[in-house]
C-alpha positions in Angstrom: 0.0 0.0 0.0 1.6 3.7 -0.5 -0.5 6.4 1.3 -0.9 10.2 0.0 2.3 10.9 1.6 4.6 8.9 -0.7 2.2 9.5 -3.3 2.7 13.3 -3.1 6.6 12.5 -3.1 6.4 10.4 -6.7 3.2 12.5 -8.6 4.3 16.1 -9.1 0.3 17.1 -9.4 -0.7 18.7 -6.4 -4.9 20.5 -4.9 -6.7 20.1 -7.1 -5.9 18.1 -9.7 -4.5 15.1 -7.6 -6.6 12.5 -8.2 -5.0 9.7 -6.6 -5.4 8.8 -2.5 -4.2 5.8 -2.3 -2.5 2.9 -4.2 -4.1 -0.4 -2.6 -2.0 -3.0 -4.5 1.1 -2.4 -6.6 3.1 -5.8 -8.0 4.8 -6.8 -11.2 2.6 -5.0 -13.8 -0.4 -4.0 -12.2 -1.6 -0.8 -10.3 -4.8 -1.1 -8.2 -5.7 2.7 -6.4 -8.6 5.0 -5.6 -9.9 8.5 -5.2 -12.6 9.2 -2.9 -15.4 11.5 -5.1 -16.8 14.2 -2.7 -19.1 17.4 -3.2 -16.2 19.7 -2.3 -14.4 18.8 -5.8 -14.4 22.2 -6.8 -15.1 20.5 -10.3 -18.9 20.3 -9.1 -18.9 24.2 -9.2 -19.7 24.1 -12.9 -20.2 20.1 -13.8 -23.3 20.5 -13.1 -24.6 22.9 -10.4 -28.1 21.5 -11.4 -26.8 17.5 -10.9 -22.8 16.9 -9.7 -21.5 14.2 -12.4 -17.5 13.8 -12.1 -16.2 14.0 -15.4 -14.5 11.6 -17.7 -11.7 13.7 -18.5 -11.4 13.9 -14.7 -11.1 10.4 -14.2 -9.0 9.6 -17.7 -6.7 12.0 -15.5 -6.7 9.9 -12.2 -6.3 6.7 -14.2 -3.1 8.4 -15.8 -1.6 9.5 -12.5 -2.3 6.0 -11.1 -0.6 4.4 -14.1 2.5 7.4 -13.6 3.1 5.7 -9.9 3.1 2.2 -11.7 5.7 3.2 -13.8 7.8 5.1 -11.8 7.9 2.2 -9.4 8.4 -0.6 -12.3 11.3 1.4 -13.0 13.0 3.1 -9.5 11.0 0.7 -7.1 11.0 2.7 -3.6 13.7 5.3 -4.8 11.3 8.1 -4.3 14.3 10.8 -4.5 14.3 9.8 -7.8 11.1 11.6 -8.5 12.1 15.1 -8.2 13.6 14.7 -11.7 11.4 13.0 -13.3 8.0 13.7 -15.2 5.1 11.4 -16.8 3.8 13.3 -19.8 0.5 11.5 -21.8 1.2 10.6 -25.7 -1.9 9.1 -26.1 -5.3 8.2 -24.8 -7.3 4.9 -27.5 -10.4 3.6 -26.9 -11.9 5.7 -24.1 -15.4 4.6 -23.3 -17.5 6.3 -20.1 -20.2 3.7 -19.0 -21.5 4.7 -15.7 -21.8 8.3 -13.6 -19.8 8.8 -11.4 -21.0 11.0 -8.2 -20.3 12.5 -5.2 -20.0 9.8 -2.7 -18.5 7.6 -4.8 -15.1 5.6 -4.6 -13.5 5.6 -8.1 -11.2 2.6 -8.0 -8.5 2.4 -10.7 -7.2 -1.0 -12.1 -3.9 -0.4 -14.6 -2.2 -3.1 -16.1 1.1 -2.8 -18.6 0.4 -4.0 -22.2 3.9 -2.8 -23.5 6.6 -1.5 -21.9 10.0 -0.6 -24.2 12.0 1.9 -22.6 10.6 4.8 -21.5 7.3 4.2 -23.2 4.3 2.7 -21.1 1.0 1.5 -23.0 -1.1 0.8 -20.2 -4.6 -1.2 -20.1 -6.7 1.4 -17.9 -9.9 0.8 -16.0 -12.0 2.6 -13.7 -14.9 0.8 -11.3 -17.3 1.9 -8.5 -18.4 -0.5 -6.5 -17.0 -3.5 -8.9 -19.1 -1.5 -11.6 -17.3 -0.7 -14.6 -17.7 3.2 -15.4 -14.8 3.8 -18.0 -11.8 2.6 -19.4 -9.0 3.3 -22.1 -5.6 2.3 -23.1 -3.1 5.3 -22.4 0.1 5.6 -23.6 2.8 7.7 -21.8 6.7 8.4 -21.1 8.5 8.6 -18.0 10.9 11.3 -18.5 13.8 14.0 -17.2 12.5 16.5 -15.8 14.2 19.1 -17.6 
């Protein structure tokens, strides 16, 4: 398990577009982690005053960051000092699908799993669940990186 604290350490998104709590299970190639969905997301402000639906961009996002700690740790395992110089950046999100609503009250749990891995290129098999539901999921693509 890695709490916010360490998670704060590897991710370098910070309030409010950190979108991961908690990682729940993180072995070989496969990232299990969740974000709680509350009314104070200030997303809610304008998505949709009239009926508060979280969305899929949002948790495309939290999938991504979930899938970063996955990577970073396939490739410096606990060596969190080694995050400070290094960056995930998105090359590509396929076959995105939204299935559910997800709302306020919700726990958004994310299941990653590597497809490829060559280098410093990740394809990822992403999915997001509440309540064992299945309310999107996508393959993403992405590069651990320097920093600079």
């Amino acid at each position: 398990m890695i709490d916010i604290d360490k998670i704060i350490k590897i991710l370098p998104h910070r309030y409010p577009i950190l979108l991961v709590d908690r990682v729940t299970l993180l072995k070989d190639d496969i990232v299990e982690a969740y974000k709680n969905i509350t009314i104070n997301e200030p997303i809610f402000l304008g998505h949709f005053p009239s009926k508060a639906i979280y969305p899929g961009v949002m948790i495309i996002e939290g999938m991504a960051q979930a899938g970063g700690v996955l990577a970073f740790y396939n490739t410096y395992g606990d060596k969190v000092d080694e995050a400070n110089d290094k960056l995930v950046y998105f090359m590509s999100i396929d076959r995105a699908k939204f299935r559910s609503m997800v709302r306020p009250g919700d726990r958004l749990d994310y299941r990653l799993e590597v497809l490829k891995n060559k280098g410093k290129i990740w394809v990822l098999d992403a999915k997001a669940f509440v309540d064992g539901k299945l309310v999107a999921e996508a393959e993403l693509k992405a590069m651990l990186a320097d920093n600079n």
